[in-house]
C-alpha positions as CSV (number, residue, x, y, z in Angstrom):
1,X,22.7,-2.7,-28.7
2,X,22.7,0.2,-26.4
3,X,21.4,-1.5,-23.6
4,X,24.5,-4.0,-24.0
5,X,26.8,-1.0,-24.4
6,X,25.6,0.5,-21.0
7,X,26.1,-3.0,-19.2
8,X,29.7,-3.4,-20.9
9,X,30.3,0.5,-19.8
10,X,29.3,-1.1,-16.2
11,X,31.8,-3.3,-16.4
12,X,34.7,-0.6,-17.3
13,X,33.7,1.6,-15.0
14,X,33.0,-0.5,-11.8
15,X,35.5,-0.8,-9.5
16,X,34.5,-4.1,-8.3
17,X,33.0,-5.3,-11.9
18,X,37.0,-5.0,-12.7
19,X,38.4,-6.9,-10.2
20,X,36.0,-9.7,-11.1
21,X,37.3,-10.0,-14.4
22,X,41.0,-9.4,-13.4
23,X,40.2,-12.7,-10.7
24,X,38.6,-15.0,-13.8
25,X,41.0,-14.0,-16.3
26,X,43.7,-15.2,-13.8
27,X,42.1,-18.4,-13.3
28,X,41.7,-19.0,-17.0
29,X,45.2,-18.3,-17.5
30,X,45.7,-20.5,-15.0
31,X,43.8,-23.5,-16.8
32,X,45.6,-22.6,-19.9
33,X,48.6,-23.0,-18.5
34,X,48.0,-26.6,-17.3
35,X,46.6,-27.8,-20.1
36,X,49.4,-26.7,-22.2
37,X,51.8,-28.4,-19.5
38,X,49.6,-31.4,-19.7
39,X,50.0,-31.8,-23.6
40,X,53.5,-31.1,-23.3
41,X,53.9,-33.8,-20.9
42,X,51.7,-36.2,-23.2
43,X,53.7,-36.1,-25.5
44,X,57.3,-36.9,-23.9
45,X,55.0,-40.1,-21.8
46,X,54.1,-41.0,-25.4
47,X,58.4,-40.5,-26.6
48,X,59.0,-42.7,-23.5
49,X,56.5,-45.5,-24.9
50,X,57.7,-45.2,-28.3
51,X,55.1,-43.5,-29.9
52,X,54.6,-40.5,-31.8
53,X,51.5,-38.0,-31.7
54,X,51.2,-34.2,-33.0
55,X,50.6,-31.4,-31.0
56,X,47.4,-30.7,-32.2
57,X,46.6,-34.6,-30.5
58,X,48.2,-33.4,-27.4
59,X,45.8,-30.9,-26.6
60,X,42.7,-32.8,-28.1
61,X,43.6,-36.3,-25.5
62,X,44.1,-33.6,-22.3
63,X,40.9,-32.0,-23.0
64,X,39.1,-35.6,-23.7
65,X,40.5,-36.8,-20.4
66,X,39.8,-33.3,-18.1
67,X,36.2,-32.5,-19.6
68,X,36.0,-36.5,-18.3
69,X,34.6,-37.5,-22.1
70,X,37.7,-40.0,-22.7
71,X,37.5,-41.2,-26.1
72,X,39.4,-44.2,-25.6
73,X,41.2,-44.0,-29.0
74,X,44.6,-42.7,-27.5
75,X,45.7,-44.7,-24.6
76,X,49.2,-45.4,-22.5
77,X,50.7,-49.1,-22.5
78,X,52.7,-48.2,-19.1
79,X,51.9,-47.2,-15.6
80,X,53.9,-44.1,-15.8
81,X,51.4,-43.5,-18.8
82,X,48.5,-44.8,-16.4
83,X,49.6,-42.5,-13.7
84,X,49.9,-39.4,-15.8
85,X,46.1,-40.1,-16.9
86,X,44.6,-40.1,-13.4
87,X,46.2,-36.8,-12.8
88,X,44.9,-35.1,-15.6
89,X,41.7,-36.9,-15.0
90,X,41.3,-35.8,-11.2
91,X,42.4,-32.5,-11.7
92,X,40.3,-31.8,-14.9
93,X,36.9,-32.8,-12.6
94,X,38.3,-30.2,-10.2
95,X,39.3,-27.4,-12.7
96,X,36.9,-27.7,-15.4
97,X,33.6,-29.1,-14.2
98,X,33.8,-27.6,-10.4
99,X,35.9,-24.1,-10.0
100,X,35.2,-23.2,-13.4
101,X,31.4,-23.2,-13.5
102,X,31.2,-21.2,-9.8
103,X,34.0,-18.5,-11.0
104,X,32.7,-17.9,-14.2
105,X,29.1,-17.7,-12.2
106,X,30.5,-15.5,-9.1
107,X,33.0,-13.5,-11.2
108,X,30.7,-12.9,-14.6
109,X,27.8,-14.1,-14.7
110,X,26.3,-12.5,-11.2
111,X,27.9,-9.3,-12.0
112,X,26.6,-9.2,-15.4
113,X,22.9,-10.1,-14.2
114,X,23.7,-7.0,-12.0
115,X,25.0,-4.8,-14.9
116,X,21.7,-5.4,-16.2
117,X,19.4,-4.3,-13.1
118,X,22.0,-1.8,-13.2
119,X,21.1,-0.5,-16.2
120,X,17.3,-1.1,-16.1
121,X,16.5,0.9,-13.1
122,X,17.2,4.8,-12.8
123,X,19.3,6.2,-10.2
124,X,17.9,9.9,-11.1
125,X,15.1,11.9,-11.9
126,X,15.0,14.3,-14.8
127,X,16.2,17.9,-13.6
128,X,13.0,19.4,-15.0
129,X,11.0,16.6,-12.5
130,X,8.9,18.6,-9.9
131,X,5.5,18.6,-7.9
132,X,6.1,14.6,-7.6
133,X,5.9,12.4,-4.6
134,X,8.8,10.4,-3.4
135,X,8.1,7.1,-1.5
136,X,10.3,4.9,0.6
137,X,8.9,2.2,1.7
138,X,7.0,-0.6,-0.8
139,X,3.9,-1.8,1.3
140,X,-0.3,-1.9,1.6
141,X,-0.4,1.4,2.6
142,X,1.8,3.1,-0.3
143,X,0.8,1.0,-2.9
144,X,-3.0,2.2,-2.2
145,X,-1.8,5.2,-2.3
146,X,0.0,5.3,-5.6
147,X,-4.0,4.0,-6.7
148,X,-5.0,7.4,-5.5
149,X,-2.1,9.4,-7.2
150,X,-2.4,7.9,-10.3
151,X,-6.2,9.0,-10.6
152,X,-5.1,12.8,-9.7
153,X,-2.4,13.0,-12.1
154,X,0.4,13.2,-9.4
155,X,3.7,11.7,-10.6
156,X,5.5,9.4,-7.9
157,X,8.5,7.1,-7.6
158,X,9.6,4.3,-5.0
159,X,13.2,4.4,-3.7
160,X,14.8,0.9,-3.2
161,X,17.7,0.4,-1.5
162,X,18.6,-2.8,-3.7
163,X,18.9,-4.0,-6.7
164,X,16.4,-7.3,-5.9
165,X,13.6,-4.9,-4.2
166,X,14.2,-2.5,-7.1
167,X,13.5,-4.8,-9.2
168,X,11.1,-6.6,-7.6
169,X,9.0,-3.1,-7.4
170,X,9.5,-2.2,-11.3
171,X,8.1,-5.8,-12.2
172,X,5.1,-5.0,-10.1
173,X,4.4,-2.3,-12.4
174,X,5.8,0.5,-10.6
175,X,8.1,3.8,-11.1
176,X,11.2,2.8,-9.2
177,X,15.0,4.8,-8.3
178,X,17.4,3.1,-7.1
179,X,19.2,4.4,-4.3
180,X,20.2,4.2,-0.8
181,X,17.0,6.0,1.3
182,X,19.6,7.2,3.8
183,X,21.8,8.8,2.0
184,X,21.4,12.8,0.9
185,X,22.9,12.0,-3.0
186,X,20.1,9.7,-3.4
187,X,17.2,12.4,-3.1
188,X,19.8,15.3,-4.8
189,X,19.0,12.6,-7.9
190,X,15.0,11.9,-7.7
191,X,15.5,16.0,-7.1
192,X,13.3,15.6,-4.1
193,X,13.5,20.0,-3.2
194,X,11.1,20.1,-5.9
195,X,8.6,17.1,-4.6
196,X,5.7,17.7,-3.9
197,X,6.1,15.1,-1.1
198,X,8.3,12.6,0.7
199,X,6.4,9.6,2.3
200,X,8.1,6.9,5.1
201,X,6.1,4.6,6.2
202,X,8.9,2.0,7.8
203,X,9.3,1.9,11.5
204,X,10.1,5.2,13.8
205,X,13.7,4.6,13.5
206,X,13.8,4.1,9.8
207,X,11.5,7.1,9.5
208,X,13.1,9.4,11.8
209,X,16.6,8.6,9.6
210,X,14.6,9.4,6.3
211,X,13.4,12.9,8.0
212,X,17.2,13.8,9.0
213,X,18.5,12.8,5.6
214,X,15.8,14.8,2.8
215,X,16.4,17.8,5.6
216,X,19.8,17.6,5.1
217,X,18.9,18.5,1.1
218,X,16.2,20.2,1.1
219,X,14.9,22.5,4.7
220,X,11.3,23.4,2.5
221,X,9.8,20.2,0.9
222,X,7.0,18.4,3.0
223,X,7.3,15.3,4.6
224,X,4.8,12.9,6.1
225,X,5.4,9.9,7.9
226,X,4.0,7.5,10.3
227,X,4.8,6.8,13.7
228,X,4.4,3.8,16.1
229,X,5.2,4.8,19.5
230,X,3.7,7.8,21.0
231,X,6.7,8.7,22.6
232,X,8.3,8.9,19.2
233,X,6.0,11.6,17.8
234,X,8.4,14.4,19.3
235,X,10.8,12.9,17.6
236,X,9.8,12.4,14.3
237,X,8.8,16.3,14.2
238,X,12.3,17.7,15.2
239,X,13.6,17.6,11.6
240,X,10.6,19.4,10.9
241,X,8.3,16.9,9.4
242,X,5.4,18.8,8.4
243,X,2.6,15.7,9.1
244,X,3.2,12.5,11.3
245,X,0.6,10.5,11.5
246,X,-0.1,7.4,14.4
247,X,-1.9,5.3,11.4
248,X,-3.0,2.7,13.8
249,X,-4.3,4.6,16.1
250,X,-6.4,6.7,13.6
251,X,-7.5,3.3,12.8
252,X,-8.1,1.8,15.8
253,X,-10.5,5.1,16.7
254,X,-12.1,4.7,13.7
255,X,-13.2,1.4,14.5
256,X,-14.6,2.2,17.8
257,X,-16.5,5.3,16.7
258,X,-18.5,3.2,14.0
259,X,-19.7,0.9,16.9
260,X,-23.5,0.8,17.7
261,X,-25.1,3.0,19.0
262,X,-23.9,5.6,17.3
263,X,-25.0,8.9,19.0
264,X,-23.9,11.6,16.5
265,X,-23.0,11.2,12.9
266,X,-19.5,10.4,12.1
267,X,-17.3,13.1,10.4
268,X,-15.4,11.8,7.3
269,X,-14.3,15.1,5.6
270,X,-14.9,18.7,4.5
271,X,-14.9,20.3,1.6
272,X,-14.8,24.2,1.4
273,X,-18.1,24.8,3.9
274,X,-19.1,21.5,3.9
275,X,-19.1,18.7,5.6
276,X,-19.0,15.1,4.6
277,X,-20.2,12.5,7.3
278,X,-21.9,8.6,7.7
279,X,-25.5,7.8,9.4
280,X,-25.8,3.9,9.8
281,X,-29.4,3.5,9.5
282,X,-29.0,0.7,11.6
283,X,-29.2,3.6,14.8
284,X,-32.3,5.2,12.9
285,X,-36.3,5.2,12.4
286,X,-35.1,5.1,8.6
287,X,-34.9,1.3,8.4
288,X,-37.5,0.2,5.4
289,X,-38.5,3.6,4.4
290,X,-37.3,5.2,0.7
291,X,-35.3,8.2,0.2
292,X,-38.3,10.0,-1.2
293,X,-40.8,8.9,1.5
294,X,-38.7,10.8,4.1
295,X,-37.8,13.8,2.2
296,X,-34.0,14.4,4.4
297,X,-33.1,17.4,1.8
298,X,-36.2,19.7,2.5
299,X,-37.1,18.4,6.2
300,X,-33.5,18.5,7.2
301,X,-31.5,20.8,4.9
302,X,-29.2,17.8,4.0
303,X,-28.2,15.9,1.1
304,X,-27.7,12.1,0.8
305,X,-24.8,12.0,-1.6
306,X,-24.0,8.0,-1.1
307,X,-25.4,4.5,0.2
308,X,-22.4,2.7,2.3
309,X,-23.3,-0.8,1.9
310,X,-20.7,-3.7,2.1
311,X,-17.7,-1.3,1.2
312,X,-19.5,-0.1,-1.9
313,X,-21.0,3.3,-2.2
314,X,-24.4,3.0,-3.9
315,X,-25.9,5.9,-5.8
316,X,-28.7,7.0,-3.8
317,X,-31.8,6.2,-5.6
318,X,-34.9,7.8,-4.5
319,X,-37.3,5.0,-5.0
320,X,-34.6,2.6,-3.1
321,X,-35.8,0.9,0.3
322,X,-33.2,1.8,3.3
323,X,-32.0,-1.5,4.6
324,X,-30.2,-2.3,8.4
325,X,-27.2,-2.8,6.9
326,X,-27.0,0.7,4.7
327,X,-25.1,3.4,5.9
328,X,-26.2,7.1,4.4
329,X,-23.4,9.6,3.2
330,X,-24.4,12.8,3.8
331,X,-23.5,16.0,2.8
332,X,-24.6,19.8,4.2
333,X,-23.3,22.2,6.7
334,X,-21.5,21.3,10.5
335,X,-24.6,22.6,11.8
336,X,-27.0,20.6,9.4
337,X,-25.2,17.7,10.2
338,X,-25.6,18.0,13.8
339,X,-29.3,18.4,13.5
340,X,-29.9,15.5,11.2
341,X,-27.6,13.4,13.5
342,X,-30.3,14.5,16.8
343,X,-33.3,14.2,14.5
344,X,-32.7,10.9,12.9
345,X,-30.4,8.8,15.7
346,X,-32.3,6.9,18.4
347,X,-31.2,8.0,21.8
348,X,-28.5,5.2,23.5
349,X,-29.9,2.9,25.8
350,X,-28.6,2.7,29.6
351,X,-25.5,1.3,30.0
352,X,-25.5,-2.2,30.6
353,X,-22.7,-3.6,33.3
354,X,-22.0,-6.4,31.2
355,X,-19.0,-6.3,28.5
356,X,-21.1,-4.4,25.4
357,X,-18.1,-4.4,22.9
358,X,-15.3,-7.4,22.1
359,X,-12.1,-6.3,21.0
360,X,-10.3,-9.4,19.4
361,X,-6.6,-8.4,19.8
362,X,-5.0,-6.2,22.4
363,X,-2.3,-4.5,19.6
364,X,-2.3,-0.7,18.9
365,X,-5.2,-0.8,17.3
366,X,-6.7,-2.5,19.8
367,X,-5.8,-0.3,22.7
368,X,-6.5,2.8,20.7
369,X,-10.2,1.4,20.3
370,X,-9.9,0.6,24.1
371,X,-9.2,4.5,24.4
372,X,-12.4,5.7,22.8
373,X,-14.5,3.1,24.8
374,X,-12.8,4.6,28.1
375,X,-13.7,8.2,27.4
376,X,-17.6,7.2,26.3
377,X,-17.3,4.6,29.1
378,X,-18.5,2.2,27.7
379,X,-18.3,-1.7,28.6
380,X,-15.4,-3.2,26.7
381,X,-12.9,-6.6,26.8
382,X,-9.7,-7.0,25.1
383,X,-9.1,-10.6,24.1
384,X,-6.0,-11.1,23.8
385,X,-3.0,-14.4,23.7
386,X,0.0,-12.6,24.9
387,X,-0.7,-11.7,28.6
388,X,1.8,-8.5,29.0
389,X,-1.3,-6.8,27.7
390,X,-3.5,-7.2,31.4
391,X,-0.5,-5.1,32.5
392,X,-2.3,-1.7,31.3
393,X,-5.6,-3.0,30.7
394,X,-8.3,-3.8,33.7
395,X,-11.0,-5.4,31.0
396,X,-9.0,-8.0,29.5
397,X,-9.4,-11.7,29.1
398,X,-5.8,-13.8,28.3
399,X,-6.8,-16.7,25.5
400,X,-7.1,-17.5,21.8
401,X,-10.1,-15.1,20.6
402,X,-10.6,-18.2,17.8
403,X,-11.3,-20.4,20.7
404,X,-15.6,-20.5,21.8
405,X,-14.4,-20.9,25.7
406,X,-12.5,-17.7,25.6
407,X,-14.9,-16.0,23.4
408,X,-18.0,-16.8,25.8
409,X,-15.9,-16.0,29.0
410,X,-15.1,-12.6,27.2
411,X,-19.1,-12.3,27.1
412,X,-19.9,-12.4,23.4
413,X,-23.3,-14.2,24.1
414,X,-24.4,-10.5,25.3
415,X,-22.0,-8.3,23.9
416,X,-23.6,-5.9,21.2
417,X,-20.2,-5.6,19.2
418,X,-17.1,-7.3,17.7
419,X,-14.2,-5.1,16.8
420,X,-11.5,-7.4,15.0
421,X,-8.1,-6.0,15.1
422,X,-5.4,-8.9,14.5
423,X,-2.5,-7.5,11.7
424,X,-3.1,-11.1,9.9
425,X,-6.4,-11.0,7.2
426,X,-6.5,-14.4,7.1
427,X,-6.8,-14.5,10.9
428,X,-9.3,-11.3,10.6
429,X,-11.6,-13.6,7.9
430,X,-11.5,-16.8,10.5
431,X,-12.8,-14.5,13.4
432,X,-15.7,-12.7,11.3
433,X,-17.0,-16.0,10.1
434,X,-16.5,-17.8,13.6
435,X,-18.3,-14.7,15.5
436,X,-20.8,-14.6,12.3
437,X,-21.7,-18.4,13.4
438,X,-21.8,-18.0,17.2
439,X,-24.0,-14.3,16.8
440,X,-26.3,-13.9,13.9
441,X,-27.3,-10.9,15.3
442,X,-24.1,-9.0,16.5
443,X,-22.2,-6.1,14.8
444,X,-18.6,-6.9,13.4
445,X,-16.4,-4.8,12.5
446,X,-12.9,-5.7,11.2
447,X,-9.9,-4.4,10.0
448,X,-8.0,-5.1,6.2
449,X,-4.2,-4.9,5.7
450,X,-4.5,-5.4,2.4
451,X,-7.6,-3.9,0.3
452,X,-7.8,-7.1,-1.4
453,X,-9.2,-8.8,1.4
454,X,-11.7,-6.4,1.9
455,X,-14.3,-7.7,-0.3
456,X,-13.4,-11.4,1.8
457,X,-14.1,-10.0,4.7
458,X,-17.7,-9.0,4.2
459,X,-18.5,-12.1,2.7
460,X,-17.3,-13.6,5.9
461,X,-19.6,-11.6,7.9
462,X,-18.1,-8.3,8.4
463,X,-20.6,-5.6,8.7
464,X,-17.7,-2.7,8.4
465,X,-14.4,-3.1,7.2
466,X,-11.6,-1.0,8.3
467,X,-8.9,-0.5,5.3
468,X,-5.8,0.6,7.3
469,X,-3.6,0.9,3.8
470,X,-7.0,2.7,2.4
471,X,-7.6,5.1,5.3
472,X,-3.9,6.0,5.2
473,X,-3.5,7.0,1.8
474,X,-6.4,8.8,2.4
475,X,-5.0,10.9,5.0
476,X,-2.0,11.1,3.3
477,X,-3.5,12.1,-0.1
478,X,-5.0,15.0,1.7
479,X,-2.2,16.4,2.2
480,X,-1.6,16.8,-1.5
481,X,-5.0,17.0,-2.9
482,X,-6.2,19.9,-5.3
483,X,-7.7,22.8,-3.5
484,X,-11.3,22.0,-6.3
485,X,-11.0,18.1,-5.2
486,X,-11.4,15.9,-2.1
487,X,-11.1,12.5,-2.4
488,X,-12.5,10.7,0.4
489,X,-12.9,7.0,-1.4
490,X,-12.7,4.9,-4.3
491,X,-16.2,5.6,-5.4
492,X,-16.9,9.1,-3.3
493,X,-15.3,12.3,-5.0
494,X,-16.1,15.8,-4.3
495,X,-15.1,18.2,-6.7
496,X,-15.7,22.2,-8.0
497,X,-16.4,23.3,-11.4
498,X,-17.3,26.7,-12.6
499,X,-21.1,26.1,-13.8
500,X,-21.5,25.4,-17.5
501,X,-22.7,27.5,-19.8
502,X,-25.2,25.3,-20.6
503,X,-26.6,25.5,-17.3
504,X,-27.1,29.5,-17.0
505,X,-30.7,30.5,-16.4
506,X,-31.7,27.2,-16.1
507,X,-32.9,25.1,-13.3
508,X,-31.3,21.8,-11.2
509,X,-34.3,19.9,-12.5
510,X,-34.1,21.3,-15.8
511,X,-30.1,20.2,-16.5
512,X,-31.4,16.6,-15.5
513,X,-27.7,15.9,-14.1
514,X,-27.6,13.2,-11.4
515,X,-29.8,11.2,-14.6
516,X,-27.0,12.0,-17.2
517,X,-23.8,11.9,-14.5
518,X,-24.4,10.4,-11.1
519,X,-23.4,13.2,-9.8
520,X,-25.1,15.0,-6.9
521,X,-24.9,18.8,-6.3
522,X,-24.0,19.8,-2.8
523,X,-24.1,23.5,-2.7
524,X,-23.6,26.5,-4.8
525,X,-20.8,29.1,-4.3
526,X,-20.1,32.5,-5.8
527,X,-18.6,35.8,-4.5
528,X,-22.0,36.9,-2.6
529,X,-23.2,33.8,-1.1
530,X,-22.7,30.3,-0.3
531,X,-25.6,27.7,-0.1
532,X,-25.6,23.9,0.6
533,X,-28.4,21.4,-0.1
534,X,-29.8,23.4,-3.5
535,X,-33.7,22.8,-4.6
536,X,-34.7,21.4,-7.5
537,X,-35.9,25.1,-9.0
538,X,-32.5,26.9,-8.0
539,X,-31.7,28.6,-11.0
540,X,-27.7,28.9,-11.8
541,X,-25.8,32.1,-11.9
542,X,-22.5,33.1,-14.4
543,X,-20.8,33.7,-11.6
544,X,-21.9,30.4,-9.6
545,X,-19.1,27.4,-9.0
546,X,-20.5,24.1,-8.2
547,X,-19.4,21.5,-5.6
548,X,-20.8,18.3,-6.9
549,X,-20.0,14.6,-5.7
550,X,-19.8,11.6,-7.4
551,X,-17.2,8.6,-8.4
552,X,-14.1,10.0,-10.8
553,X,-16.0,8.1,-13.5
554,X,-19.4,10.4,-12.9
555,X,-17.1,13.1,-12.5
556,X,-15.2,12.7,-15.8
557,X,-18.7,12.1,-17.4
558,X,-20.2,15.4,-16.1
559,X,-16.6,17.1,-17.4
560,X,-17.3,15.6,-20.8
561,X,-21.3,16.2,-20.8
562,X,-21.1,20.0,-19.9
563,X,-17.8,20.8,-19.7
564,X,-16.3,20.3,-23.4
């Protein structure tokens, strides 16, 4: 009842809701009108012929004969009578079963459907409504990073410019606000001076709009927003824009930095003194060897927090054999990191004049991956169909990268990498298989739109998988993330906690913790001393904090084990 209230409120209240009524109330006047004039007329035909009908008949035969049903039990003897009938019949097809069905559909019905988006979806926040983040654009990237928000308790909201993607966003199970993203009422209502964050993710010119307008109400909250062009990167910070980020490029570095041989770890994170970074064992002696066998905490000071393997992060059992395909998350300090990366990484090989790395599409991400080859010269060819991209590039090859002629004239017979790049996942699964069949042996490494084509792309050959939706809501979720959490994947938390109680004057191996929590502890803190990479007979402090890592599942488990 009160949801019909609202929509009939919409209707008294909206300008344009009113004139839609005033224009089908005319026309239904209008129809009234004729029909009235069409029994009137019935009857003096019917005088005429001699014959006498109430009016109650009148309007009963003129409705028969409009609505087209024609009884056939009242009928004229003359051709006046005849006549007379055709009109009304004509005319009844035209009012009744063809303008009345599209006003009553354009005038009412349409509006009313409206009324009730109308009233479904919000156009404001509650007053009270701070520390939330605002988003404005509905794609991979956002809607990964809602994932993400969700698990750290951070309240959000979409703003949709229209009713259809406003609704559209709410049936997909999402907080939406309706409300034009370019206009300063809209975020007065979602009461965005007290966000925690506002997010634009559209293209520069979209984004530098958004900037302008949430400036325009509040000069203090923060927002962070892609950019395209590098040129517009000035731009987009002039309304004072406190992070822009050139996602595909970030990508597209990524991407080239994971390709073989790897010469120095690769930095994923920090946390407090720590540093969180990737070894492919791939690129090491490690390759058969167990966890246990080659002792990495007491040779080299660091801690292996995480096996990489297909896009899943494996807990790293001791016993476990290291396979090619593993890569080792480890934990410790900058300088620990650097020594594992010289002890354990085998030096590169000379550089071979042949093309070493394929880069299947000549994009952004493409030419940022081009970029990172070109400062560690090394060998690279773009493939790519459209040929403005030989303009800026010397090592480029004009073709379909799905056809074998192309591909072998790019040198994929000897190259030692494949770095997919294509926006399209369907296109990205058709190369990884295609290059998987040609090269058994070669590295792939492709990029995923959408995280659900992740998991596709591995089984058609990937050896790494780029998430550009996943490793932009990361970057964007540090921004907001607690100052006693990192989040760094779906499976790969790093957190703080005051030590138990339970755990004072005892030992690492005596709590038995990664057994009961999958949780791994990275270092020990307190107001004297900071260490990384504890021993097994450490015994804990009162004073000590912890900075374990785990999934949020181990980390809610070790909350509820020793925390409650």
């Amino acid at each position: 009842m009160k949801l019909f209230l609202l929509q009939l409120l919409f209707f008294v209240k909206n300008k344009k809701a009113k004139k839609n009524i005033f224009l089908l109330a005319r026309f239904l006047f209008f129809l009234a009108l004729i029909i009235c004039l069409y029994s009137i007329l019935f009857h003096l035909i019917m005088v005429y012929e001699g014959r006498n009908y109430s009016w109650i008949t009148g309007f009963y035969w003129t409705l028969t004969v409009m609505s087209t049903l024609g009884f056939g039990d009242i009928t004229f003897s003359t051709d006046l009578g005849l006549l007379f009938t055709l009109l009304v019949l004509i005319s009844g097809v035209v009012l009744l079963l063809i303008m009345l069905p599209f006003t009553f559909i354009q005038f009412f019905w349409a509006p009313w459907l409206e009324a009730q988006s109308q009233t479904r979806i919000p156009r404001h926040l509650p007053e009270e409504s701070r520390g939330h983040v605002i988003l404005t654009s509905f794609d991979s990237l956002t809607r990964n990073l809602v994932e993400k928000l969700k698990k750290h308790r951070f309240r959000y909201c979409f703003v949709a410019g229209s009713q259809q993607t406003a609704s559209e966003i709410q049936d997909a199970g999402y907080n939406t606000v309706f409300g034009e993203i370019d206009d300063p009422r809209t975020y007065r209502n979602i009461q965005a001076p007290q966000a925690a964050l506002v997010v634009a993710t559209a293209d520069d010119l979209m984004n530098t709009n958004i900037a302008f307008t949430v400036r325009e109400v509040s000069s203090e909250v923060p927002i962070a927003c892609s950019a395209d062009k590098e040129h517009s990167l000035d731009i987009l910070n002039f309304p004072g824009n406190t992070h822009v980020f050139q996602f595909m490029r970030m990508l597209g570095r990524n991407m080239a930095e994971k390709t073989f041989p790897v010469t120095a770890p690769h930095i994923i994170g920090s946390f407090e003194e720590l540093t969180i970074a990737e070894i492919p064992v791939r690129d090491t002696t490690l390759t058969g060897k167990s966890l246990a066998g080659v002792q990495l905490r007491n040779k080299l000071g660091i801690t292996v927090i995480g096996i990489l393997e297909k896009g899943e992060i494996l807990p790293p059992a001791p016993e476990a054999a290291l396979e090619i395909t593993n890569i080792l998350i480890i934990a410790g300090s900058r300088e620990e990191i650097s020594s594992a990366g010289r002890a354990l990484l085998r030096p590169s090989p000379p550089e071979s004049p042949a093309a070493t790395v394929l880069i299947l599409g000549g994009g952004r991400v493409g030419e940022a991956a081009a970029d990172v080859f070109k400062e560690k010269n090394t060998a690279y060819m773009i493939v790519e169909k459209r040929s403005s991209i030989g303009i800026s590039h010397d090592r480029y090859i004009h073709g379909d990268a799905a056809d074998i002629n192309t591909l072998k004239g790019a040198g994929i017979d000897d190259a030692a990498a494949v770095i997919i790049t294509p926006h399209n996942d369907a296109m990205n699964i058709y190369l990884c298989f295609y290059c998987r069949q040609l090269r058994p042996d070669i590295q792939i490494i492709s990029r995923a739109t959408e995280e659900r084509t992740v998991s596709k792309l591995f089984r058609a050959g990937a050896d790494l998988v780029a998430s550009s939706a996943s490793m932009g809501a990361s970057a964007i979720m540090d921004i907001l993330k607690p100052s006693n959490s990192s989040f760094f994947s779906e499976a790969l938390n790093v957190f703080l906690v005051t030590v138990p109680e339970s755990f004072v004057g005892k030992t690492l191996a005596d709590t038995g913790m990664r057994e009961k929590t999958d949780c791994s502890l990275l270092g020990i803190k307190n107001s004297e001393s900071f260490s990384t990479s504890p021993e097994p007979g450490t015994v804990f402090n009162k004073k000590d904090e912890l900075i374990l890592a785990g999934s949020l599942k181990a980390e809610e488990k070790f909350r509820q084990k020793f925390m409650e």
